[in-house]
N, C-alpha and C positions, 0 to 999 in steps of 0.2 A: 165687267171686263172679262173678256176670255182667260182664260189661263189654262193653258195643255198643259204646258209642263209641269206647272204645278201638279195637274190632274193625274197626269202620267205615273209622276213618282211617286203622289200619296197614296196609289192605288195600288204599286207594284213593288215599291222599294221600300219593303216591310221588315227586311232582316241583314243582320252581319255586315260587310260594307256599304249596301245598300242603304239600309237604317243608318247608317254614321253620315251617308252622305245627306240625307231628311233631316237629320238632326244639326248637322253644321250649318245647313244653310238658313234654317229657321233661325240658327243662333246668332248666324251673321243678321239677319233681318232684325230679330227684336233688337240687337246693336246698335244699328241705323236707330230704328224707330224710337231708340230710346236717346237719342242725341247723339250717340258715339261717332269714333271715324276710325276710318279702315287702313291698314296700309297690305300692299299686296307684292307678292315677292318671287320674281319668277326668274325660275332656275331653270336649264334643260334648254330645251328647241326649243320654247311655247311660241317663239315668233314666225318661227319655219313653220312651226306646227297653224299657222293662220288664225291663234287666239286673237287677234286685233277685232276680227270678225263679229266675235262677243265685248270683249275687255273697252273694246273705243266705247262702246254705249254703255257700258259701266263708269267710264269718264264722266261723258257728255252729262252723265244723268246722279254725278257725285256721289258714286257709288263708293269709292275708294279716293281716298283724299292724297296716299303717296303712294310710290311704287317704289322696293329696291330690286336691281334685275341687274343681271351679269353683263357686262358689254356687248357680248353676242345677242342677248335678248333684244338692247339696244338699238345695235345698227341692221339686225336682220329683218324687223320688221319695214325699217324704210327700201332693204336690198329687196324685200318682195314686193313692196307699194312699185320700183322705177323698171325691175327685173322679172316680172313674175312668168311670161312666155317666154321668156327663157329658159325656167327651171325644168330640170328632168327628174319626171319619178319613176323607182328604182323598185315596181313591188317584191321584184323576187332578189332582194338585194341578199339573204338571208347564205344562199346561192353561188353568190359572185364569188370567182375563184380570184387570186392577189394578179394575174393577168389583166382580169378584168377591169380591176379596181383601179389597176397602172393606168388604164386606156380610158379612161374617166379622168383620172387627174391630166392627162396628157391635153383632154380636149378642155379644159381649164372649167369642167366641174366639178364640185367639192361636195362628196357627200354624206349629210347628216342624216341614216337613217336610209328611208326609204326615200328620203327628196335630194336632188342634186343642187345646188345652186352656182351660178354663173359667173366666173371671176369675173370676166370681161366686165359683162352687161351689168354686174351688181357691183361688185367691190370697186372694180375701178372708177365707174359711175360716178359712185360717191366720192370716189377720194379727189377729182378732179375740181370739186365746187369745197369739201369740207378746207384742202389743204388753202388754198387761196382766203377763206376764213381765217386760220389760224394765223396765218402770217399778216392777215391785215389785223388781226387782236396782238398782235408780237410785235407790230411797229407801231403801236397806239399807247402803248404799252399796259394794256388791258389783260387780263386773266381769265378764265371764266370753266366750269365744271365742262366734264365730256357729253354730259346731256344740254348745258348748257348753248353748247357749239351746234348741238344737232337739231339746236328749235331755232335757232338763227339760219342754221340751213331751209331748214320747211318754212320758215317763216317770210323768209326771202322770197320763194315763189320758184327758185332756179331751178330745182326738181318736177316742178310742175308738168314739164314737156314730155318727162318719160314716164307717167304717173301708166298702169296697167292693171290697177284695180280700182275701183271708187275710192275714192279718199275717206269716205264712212266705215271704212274697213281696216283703218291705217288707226291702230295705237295710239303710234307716236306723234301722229296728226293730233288727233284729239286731245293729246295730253298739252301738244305744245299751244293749243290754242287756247286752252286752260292755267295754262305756264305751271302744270302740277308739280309740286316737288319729285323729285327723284334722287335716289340714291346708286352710285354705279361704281358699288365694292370693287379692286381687280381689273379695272379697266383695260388695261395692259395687254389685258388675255382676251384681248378680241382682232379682230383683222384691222381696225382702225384704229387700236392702239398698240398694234405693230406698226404700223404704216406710220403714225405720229412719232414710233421710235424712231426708226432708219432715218427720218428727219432730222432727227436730233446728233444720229449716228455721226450721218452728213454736214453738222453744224450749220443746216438751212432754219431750225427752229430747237427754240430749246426747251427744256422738259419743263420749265416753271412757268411754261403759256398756257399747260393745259393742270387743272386745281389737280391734287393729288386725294389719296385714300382717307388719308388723315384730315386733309381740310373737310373732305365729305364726313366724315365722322364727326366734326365739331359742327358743321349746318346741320347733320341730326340732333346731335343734342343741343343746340338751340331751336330745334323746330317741336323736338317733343314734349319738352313743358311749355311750351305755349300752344300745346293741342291735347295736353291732355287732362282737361279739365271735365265738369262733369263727367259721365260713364265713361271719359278715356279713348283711348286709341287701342283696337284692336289688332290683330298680327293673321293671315292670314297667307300661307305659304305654298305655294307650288313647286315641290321638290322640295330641293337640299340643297348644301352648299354654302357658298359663301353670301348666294345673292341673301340668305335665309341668317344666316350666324350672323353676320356682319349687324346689319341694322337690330336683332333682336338684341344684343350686348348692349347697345345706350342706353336702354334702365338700369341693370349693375353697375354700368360705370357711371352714372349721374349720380348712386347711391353710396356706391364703394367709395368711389376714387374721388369725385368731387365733393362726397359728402354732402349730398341734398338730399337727406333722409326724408323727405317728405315726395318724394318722386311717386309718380303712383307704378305698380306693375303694370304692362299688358293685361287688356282687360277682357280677351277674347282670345283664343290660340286653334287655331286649324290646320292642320296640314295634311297635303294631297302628297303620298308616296309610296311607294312601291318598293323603297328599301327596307331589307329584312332587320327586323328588330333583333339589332344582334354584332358583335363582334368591336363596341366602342365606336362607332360611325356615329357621326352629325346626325347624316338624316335618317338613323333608325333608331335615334334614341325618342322614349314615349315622352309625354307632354311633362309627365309628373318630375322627368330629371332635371328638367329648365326649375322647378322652383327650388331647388339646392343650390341653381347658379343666382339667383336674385331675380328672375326672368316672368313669374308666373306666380300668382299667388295662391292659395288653395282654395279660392273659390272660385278664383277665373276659369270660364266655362272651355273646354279642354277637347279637341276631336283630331283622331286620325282616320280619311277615308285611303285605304291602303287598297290601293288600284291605282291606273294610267291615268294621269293627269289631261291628258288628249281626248279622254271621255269622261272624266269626271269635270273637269271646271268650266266646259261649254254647259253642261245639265245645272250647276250651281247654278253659275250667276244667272240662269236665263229664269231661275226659281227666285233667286233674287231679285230680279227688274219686274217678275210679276207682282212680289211682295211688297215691296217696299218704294 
């Protein structure tokens, strides 16, 4: 079987972060190939940024068994599956004087970087099929997680009509056809869990329809001793944050706090980031601090590729689907 990328990298990415990023992803592979499972953790734009692109075929092909990711990670990959000729990029955004940036918000785009995305055509989109969900879950009197809500949406079909990419490019397509676990730290802090507050504001829907941070933290640790058998579950991180802290803490606390001292550690740790090792930050502390917090053991195999995640974690996983 072909493999470029394989080829590509073993031939050129010989040193420094380029050698860490041959080294994590070979790590990740013998993982896989050695029974493990993966969870993946994305922080930042990655969905704006069109990782669906890679990441769905790391789904379809069970490359990664959970995913935790920020709400925005969440709902932005379906705003570009129903909105994406909509969006406006912004190369010389670098540029834009606070005028300009008025007159951008004025025409109801909101911009992440160098991509603009479309209130109209994306946020309200959604919110016009998701809210009609919730409230038919709220007179049933049914509960259900925020990612929960958003496979009921795809699942349904109702999106279907404004679909402007292939669906083999949509994430959250793949995942919801897989009904893969998710964990969605913070939900709150996305557009459509603002939108599910002002609901609430309103007294059209109230806060206990949609699960909370804390319910998601006990379906983690109920999900993780029963996955982490043999070689365990591996932690693989894009960015920083919470999507990253959050799910990596259910090994100390299954250990600490509920006292199941036989919980195994993370058994694989990688993270893709570009913050400076330095100053008490989350995501510029090195691998080795996590085993002080109970997170990481000292043999669990350990890498930082410290560069832009927007070019490193398309080159991984594509070395991984060759691999493994």
């Amino acid at each position: 079987m072909s493999k470029p990328i394989t080829e590509f990298i073993e031939k050129y990415y010989l040193h420094f972060n380029s050698a860490a990023l041959v080294d994590a992803s070979k790590g990740y592979v013998a993982h896989l190939k050695d029974g493990g499972k993966m969870m993946i953790t994305l922080a930042g734009a990655m969905s704006t940024a069109e990782i669906g692109k890679i990441l769905a075929e790391m789904i379809r092909q069970d490359k990664v068994h959970i995913i935790s990711c920020t709400g925005a990670n969440l709902e932005e990959d379906l705003m570009n599956l129903v909105a994406h000729s909509h969006y406006k990029r912004v190369p010389n955004y670098r540029d834009l004087t606070p005028q300009e940036e008025w007159d951008l918000m004025e025409k109801g785009l909101n911009r992440v970087t160098d991509t603009c995305i479309p209130e109209e055509e994306a946020f309200r989109r959604l919110q016009q099929h998701i809210v009609e969900i919730w409230k038919d879950a709220e007179a049933k009197g049914e509960r259900f997680f925020p990612h929960e809500y958003m496979y009921k949406m795809i699942l349904s079909g109702v999106l279907e009509q404004y679909y402007e990419i292939p669906r083999e490019n949509s994430w959250m397509i793949a995942a919801a056809e897989k009904n893969l676990p998710i964990v969605v730290p913070g939900w709150e802090d996305s557009t459509m869990g603002n939108i599910f507050s002002s609901y609430c504001i309103k007294g059209e829907l109230k806060p206990s329809t949609v699960k909370s941070g804390i319910e998601y933290m006990m379906y983690l640790a109920d999900w993780y001793p029963k996955n982490s058998g043999g070689k365990g579950v591996g932690f693989f991180q894009v960015g920083g944050g919470i999507a990253g802290d959050f799910p990596i803490c259910v090994v100390p606390m299954l250990y600490q706090d509920m006292e199941m001292t036989d919980t195994p550690f993370w058994s694989y740790f990688c993270q893709i980031s570009d913050s400076t090792t330095s100053y008490g930050s989350y995501s510029g502390a090195v691998p080795n601090e996590k085993i002080t917090w109970g997170k990481l053991d000292i043999t669990t195999p350990k890498f930082i590729v410290e560069s832009d995640a927007t070019i490193c974690a398309p080159l991984m996983f594509s070395y991984i689907l060759e691999n493994s």
